[in-house]
Biopython code that builds the backbone (N, CA, C, O; Angstrom):
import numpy as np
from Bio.PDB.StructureBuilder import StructureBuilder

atoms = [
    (1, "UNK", "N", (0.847, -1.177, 0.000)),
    (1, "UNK", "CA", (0.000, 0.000, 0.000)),
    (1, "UNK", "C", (0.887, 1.233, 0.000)),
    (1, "UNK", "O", (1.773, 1.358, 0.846)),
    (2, "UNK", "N", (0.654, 2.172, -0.967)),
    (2, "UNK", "CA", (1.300, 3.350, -1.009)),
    (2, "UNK", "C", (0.454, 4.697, -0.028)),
    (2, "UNK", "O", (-0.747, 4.887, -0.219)),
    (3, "UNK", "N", (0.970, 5.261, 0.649)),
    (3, "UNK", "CA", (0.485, 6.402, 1.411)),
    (3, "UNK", "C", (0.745, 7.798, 0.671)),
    (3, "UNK", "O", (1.952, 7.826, 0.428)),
    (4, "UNK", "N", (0.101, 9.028, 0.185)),
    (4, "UNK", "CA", (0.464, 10.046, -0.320)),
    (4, "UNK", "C", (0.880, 10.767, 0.877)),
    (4, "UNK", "O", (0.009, 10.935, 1.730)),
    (5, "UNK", "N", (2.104, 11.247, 1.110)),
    (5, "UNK", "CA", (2.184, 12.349, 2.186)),
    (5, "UNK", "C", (2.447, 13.996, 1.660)),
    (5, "UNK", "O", (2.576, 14.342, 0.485)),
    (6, "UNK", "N", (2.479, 14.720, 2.637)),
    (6, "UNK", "CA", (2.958, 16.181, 2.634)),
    (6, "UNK", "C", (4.243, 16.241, 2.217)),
    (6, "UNK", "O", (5.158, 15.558, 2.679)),
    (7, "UNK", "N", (4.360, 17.290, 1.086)),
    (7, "UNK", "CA", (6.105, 17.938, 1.110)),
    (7, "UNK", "C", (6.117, 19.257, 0.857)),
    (7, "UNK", "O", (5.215, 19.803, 0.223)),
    (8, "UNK", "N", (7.183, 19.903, 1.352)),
    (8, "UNK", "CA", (7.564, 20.652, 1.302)),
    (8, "UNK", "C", (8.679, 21.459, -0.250)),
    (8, "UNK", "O", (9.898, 21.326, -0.135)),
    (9, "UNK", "N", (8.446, 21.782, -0.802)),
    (9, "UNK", "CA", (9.384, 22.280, -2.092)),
    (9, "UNK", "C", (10.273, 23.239, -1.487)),
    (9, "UNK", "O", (9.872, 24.122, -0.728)),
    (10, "UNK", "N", (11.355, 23.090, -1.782)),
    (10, "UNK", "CA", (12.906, 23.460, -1.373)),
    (10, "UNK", "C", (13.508, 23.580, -2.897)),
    (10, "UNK", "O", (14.395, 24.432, -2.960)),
    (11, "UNK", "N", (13.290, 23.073, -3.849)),
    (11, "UNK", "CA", (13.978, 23.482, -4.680)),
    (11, "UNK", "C", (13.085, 23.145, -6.251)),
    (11, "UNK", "O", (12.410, 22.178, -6.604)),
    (12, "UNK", "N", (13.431, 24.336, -6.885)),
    (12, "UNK", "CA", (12.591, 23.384, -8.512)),
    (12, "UNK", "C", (13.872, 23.957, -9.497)),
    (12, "UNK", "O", (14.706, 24.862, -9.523)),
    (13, "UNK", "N", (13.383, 22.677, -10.352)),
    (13, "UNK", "CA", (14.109, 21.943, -11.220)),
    (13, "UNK", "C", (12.976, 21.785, -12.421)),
    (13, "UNK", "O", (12.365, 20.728, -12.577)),
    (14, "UNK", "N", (12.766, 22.946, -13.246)),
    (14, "UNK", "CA", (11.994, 22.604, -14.332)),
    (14, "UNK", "C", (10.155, 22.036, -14.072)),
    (14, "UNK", "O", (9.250, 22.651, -13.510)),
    (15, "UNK", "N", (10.130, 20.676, -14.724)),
    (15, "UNK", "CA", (8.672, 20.426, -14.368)),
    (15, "UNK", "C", (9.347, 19.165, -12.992)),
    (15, "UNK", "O", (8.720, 18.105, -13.008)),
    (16, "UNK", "N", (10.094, 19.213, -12.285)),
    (16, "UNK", "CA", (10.744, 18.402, -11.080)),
    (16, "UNK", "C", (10.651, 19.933, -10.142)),
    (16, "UNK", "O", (10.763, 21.133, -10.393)),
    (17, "UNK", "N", (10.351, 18.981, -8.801)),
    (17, "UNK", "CA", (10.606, 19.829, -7.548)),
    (17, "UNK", "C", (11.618, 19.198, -6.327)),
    (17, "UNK", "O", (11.429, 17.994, -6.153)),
    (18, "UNK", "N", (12.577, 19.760, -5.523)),
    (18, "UNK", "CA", (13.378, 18.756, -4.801)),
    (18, "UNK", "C", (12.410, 19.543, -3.081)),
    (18, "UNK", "O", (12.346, 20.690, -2.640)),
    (19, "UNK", "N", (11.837, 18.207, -2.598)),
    (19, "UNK", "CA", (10.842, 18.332, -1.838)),
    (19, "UNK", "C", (10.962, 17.860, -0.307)),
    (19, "UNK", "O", (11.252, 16.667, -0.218)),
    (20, "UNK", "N", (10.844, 18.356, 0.603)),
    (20, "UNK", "CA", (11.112, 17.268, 2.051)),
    (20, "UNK", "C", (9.856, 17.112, 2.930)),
    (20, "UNK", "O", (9.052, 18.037, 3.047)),
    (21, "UNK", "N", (9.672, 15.684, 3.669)),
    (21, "UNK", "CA", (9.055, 15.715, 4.376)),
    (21, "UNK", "C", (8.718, 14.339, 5.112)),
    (21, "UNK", "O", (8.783, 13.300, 4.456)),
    (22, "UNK", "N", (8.394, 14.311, 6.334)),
    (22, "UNK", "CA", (8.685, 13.263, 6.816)),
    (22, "UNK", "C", (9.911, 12.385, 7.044)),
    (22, "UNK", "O", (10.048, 11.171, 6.893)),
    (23, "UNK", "N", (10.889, 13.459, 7.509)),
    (23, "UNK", "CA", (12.523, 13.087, 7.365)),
    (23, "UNK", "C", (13.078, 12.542, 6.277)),
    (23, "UNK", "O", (14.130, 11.919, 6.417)),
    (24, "UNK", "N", (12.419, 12.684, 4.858)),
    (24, "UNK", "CA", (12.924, 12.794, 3.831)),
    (24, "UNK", "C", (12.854, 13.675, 2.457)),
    (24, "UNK", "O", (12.083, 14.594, 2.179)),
    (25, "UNK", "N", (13.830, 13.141, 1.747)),
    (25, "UNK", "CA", (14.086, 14.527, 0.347)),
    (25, "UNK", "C", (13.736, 13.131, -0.771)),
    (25, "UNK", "O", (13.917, 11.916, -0.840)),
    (26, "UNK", "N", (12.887, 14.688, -1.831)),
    (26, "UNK", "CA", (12.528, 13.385, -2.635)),
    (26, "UNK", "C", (12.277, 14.524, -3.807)),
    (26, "UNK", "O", (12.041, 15.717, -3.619)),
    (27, "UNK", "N", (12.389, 13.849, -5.033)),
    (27, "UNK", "CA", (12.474, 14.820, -6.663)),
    (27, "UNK", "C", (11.259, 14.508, -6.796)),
    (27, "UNK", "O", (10.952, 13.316, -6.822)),
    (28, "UNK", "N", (10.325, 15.476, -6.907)),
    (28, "UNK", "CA", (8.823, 15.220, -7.403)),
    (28, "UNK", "C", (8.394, 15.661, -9.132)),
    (28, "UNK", "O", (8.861, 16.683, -9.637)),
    (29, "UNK", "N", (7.743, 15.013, -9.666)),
    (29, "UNK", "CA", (7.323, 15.671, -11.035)),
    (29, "UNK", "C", (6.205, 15.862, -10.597)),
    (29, "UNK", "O", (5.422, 15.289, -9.840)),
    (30, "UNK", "N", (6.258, 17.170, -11.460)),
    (30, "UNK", "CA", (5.089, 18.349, -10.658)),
    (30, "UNK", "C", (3.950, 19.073, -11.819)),
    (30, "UNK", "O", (3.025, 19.884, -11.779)),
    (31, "UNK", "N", (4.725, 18.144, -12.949)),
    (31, "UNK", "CA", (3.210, 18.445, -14.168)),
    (31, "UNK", "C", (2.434, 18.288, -13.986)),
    (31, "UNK", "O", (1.847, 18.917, -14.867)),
    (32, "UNK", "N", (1.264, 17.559, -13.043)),
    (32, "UNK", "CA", (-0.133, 17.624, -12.419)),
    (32, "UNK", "C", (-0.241, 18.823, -11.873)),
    (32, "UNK", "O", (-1.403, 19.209, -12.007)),
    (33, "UNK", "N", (0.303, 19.459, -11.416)),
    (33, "UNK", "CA", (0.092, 20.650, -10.336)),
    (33, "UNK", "C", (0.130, 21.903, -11.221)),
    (33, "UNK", "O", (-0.813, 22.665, -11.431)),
    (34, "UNK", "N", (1.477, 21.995, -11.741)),
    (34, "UNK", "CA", (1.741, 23.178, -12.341)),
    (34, "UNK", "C", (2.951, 23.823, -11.840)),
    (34, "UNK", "O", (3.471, 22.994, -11.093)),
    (35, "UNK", "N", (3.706, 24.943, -11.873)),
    (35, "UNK", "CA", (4.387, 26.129, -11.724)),
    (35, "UNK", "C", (4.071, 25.499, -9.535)),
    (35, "UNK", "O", (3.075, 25.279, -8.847)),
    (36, "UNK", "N", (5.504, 25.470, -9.314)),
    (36, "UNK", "CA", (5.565, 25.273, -7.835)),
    (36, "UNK", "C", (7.028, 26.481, -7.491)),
    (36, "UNK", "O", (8.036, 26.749, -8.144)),
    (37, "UNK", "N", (6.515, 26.951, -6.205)),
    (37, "UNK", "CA", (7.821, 27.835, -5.934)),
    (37, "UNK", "C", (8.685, 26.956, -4.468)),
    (37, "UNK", "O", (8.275, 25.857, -4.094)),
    (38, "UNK", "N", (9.591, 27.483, -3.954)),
    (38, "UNK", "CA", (9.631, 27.276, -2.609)),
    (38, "UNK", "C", (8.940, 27.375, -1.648)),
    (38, "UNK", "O", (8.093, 28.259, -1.774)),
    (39, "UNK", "N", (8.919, 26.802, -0.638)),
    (39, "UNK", "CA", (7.541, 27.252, 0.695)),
    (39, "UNK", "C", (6.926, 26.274, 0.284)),
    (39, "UNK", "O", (6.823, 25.392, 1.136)),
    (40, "UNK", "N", (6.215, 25.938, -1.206)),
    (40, "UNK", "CA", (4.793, 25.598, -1.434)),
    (40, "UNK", "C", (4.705, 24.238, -0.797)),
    (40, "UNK", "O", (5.735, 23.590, -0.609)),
    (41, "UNK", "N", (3.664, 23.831, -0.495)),
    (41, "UNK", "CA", (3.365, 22.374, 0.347)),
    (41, "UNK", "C", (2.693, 21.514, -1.210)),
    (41, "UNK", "O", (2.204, 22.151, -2.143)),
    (42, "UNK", "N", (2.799, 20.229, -1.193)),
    (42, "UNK", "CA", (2.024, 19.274, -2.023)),
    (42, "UNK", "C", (1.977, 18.142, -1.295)),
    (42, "UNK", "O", (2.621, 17.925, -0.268)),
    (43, "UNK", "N", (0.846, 17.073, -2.086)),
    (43, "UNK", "CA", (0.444, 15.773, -1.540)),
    (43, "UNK", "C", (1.291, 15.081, -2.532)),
    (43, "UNK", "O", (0.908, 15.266, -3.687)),
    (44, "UNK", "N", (2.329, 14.341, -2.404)),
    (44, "UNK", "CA", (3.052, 13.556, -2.673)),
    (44, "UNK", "C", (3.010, 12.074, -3.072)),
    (44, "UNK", "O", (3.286, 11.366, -2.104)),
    (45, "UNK", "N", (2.787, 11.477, -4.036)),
    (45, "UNK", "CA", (2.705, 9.973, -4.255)),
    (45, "UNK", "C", (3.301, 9.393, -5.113)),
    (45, "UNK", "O", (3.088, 9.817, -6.249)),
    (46, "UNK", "N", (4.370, 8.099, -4.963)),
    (46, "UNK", "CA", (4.734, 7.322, -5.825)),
    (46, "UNK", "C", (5.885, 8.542, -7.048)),
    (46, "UNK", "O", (5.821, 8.561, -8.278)),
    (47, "UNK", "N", (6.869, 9.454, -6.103)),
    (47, "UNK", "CA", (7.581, 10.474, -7.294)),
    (47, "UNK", "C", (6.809, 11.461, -7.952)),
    (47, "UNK", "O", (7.483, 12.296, -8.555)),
    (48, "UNK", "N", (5.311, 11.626, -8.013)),
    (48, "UNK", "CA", (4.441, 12.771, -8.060)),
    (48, "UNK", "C", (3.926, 13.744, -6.886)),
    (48, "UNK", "O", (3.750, 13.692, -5.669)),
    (49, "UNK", "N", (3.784, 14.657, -7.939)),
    (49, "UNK", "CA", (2.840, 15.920, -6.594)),
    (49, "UNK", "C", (1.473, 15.355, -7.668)),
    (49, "UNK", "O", (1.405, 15.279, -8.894)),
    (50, "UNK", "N", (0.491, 15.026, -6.593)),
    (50, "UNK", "CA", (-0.436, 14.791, -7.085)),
    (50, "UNK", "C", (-1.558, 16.213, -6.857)),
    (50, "UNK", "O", (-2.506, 16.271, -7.641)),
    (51, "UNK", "N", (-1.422, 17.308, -5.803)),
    (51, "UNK", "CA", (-2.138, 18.020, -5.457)),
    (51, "UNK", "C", (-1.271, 19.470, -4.422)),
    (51, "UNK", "O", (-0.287, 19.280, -3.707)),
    (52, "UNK", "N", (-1.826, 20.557, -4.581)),
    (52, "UNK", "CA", (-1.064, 21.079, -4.196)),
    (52, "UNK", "C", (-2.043, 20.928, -2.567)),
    (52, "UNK", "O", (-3.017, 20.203, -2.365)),
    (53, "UNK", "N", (-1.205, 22.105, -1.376)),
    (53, "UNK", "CA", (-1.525, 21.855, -0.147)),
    (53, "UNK", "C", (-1.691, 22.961, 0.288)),
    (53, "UNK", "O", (-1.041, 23.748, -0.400)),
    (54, "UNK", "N", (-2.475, 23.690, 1.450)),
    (54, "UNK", "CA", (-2.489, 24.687, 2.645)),
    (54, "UNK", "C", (-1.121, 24.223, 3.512)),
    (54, "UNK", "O", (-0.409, 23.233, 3.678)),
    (55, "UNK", "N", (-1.221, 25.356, 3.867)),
    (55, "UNK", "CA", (-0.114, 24.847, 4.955)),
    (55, "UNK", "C", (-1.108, 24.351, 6.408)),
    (55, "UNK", "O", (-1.098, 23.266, 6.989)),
    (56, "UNK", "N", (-1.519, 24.976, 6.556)),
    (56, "UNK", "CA", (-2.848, 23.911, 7.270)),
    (56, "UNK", "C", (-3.318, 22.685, 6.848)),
    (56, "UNK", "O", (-3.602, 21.949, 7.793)),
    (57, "UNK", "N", (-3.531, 22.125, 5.547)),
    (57, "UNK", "CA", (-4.159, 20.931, 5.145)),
    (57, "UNK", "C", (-2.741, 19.973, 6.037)),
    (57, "UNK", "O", (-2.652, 19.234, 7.017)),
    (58, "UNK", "N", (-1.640, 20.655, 4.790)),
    (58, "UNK", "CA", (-0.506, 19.535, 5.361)),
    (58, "UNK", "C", (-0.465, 19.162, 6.989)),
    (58, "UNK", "O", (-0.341, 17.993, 7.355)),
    (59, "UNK", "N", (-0.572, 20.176, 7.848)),
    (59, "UNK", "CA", (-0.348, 20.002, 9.142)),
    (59, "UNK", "C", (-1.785, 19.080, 9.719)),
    (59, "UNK", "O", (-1.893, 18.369, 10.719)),
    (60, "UNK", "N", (-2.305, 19.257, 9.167)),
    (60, "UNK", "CA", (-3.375, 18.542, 9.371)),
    (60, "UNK", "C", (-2.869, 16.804, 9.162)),
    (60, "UNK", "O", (-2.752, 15.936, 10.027)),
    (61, "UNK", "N", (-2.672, 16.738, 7.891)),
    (61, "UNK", "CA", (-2.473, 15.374, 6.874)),
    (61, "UNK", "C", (-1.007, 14.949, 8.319)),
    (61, "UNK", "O", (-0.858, 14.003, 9.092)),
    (62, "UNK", "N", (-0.451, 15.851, 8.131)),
    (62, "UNK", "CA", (0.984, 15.465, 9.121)),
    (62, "UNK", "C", (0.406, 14.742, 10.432)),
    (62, "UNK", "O", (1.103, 13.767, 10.712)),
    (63, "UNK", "N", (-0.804, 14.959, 11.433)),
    (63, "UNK", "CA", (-1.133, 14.568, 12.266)),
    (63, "UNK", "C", (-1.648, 13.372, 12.560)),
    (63, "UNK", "O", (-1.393, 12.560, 13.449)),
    (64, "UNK", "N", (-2.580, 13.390, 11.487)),
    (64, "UNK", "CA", (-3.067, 12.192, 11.204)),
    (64, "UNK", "C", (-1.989, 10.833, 11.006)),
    (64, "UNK", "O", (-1.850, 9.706, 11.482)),
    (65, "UNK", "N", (-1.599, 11.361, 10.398)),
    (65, "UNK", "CA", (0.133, 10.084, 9.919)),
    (65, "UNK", "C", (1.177, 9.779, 11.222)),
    (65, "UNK", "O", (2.095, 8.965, 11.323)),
    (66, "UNK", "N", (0.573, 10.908, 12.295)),
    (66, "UNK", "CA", (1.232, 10.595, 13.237)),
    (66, "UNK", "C", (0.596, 9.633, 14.054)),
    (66, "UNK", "O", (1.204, 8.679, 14.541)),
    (67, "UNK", "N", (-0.964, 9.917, 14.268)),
    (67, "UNK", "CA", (-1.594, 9.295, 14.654)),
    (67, "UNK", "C", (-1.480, 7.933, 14.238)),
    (67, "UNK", "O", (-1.000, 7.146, 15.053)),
    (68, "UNK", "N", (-1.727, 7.640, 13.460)),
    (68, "UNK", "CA", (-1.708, 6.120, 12.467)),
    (68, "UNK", "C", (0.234, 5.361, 13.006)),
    (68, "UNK", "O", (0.278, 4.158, 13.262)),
    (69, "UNK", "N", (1.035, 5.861, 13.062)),
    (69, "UNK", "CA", (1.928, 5.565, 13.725)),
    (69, "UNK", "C", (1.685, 5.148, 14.914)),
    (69, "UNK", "O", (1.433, 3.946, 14.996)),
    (70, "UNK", "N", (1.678, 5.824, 15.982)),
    (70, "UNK", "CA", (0.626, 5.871, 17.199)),
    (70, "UNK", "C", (0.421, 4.416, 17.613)),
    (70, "UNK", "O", (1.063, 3.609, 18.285)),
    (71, "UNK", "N", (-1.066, 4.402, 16.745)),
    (71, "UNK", "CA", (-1.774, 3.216, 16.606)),
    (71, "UNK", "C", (-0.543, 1.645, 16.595)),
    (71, "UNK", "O", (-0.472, 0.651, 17.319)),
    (72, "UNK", "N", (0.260, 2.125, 15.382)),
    (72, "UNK", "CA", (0.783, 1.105, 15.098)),
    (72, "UNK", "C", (2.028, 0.588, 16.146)),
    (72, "UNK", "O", (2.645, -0.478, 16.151)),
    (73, "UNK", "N", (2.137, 1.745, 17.001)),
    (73, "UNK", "CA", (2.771, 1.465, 18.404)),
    (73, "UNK", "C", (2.116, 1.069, 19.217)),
    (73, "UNK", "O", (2.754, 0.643, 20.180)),
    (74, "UNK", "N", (1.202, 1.012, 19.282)),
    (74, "UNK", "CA", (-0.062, 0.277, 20.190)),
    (74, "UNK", "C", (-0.563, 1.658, 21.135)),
    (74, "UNK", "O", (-1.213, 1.445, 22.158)),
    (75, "UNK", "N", (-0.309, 2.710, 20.833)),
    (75, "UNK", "CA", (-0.957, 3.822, 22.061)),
    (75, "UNK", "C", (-2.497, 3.810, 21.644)),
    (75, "UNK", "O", (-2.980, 3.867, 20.513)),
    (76, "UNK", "N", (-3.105, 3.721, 22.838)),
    (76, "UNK", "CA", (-4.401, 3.237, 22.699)),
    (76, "UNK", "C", (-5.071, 4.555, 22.841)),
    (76, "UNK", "O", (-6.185, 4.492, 22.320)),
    (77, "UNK", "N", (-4.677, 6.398, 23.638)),
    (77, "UNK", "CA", (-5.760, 7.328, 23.476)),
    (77, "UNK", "C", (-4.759, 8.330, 22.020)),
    (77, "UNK", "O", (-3.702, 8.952, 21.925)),
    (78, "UNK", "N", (-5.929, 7.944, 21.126)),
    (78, "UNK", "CA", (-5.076, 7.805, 19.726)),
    (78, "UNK", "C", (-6.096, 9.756, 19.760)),
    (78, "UNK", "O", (-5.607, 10.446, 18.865)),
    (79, "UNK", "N", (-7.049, 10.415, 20.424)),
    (79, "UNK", "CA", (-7.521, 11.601, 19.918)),
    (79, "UNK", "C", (-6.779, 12.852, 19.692)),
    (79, "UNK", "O", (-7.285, 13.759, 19.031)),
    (80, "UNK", "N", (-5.657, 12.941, 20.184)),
    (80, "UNK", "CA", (-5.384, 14.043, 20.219)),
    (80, "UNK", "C", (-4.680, 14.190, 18.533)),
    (80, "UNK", "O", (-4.352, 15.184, 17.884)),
    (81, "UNK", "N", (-4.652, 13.116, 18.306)),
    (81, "UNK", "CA", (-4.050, 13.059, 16.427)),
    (81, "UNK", "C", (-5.100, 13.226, 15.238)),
    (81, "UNK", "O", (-4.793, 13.502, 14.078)),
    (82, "UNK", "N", (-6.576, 12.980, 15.790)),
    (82, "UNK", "CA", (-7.376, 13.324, 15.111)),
    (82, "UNK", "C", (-8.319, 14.401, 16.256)),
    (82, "UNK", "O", (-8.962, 13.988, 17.220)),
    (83, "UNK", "N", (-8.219, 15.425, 15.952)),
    (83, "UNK", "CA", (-9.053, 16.362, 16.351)),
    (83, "UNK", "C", (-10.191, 17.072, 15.750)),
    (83, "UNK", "O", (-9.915, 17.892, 14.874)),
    (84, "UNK", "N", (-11.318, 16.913, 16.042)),
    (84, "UNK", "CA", (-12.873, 17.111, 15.539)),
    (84, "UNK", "C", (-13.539, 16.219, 15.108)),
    (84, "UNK", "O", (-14.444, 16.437, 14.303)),
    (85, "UNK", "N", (-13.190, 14.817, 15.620)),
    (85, "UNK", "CA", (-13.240, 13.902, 14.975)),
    (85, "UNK", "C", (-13.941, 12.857, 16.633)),
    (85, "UNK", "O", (-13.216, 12.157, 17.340)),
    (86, "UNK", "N", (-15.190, 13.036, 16.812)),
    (86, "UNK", "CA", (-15.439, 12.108, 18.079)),
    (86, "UNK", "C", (-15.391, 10.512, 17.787)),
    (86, "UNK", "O", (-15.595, 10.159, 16.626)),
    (87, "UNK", "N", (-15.175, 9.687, 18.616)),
    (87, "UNK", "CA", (-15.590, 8.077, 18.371)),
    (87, "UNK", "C", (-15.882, 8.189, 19.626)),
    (87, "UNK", "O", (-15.261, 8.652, 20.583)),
    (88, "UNK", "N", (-17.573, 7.395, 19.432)),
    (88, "UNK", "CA", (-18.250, 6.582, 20.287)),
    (88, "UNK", "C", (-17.587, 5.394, 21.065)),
    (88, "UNK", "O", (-17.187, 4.395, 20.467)),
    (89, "UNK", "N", (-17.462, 5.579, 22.753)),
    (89, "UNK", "CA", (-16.956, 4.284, 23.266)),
    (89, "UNK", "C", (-18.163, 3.256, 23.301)),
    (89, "UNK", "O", (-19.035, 3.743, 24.021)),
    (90, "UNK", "N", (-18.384, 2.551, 23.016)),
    (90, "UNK", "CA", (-18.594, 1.202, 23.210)),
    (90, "UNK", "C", (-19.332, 1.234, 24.995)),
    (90, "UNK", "O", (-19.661, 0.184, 25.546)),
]
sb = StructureBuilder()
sb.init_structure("model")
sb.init_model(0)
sb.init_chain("A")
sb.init_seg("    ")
for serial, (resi, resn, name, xyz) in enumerate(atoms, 1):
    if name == "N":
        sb.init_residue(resn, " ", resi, " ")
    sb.init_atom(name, np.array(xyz, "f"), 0.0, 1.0, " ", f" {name:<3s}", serial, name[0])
structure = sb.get_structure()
């Protein structure tokens, strides 16, 4: 299963962007998107920017992925990674 995450653009390179995020750097082709500067945030998949980002969306998307980590550590009060988001206890 592939996950799209957040990046950050640090550098462009034509229709390529050199991008970081999630403790890594990665060359994105960025012809779906369009014209990317520095600063700009995108959703990232498989060597594409599939979408560009808020800097809010990303921080958002960033939380969630933390959360889901979380989980996969076994921490069981998983809310504070999804916020606005109630689940019914049982």
């Amino acid at each position: 299963m592939c996950l799209a995450i957040p990046m950050q653009v640090v550098e462009v390179d034509g229709a390529f962007a050199w991008c970081e995020g999630r403790g890594r750097r990665e060359r994105l082709n960025t012809m779906l998107v369009g014209e990317v500067a520095p600063g700009d945030w995108l959703f990232a998949q498989l060597g594409q920017a599939r979408e560009r980002l808020t800097r809010q969306q990303a921080a958002e998307i960033e939380l969630a992925l933390d959360g889901v980590a979380a989980a996969l550590r076994g921490e069981k009060d998983l809310a504070p990674y999804f916020p606005g988001i109630t689940v019914a206890k049982p």
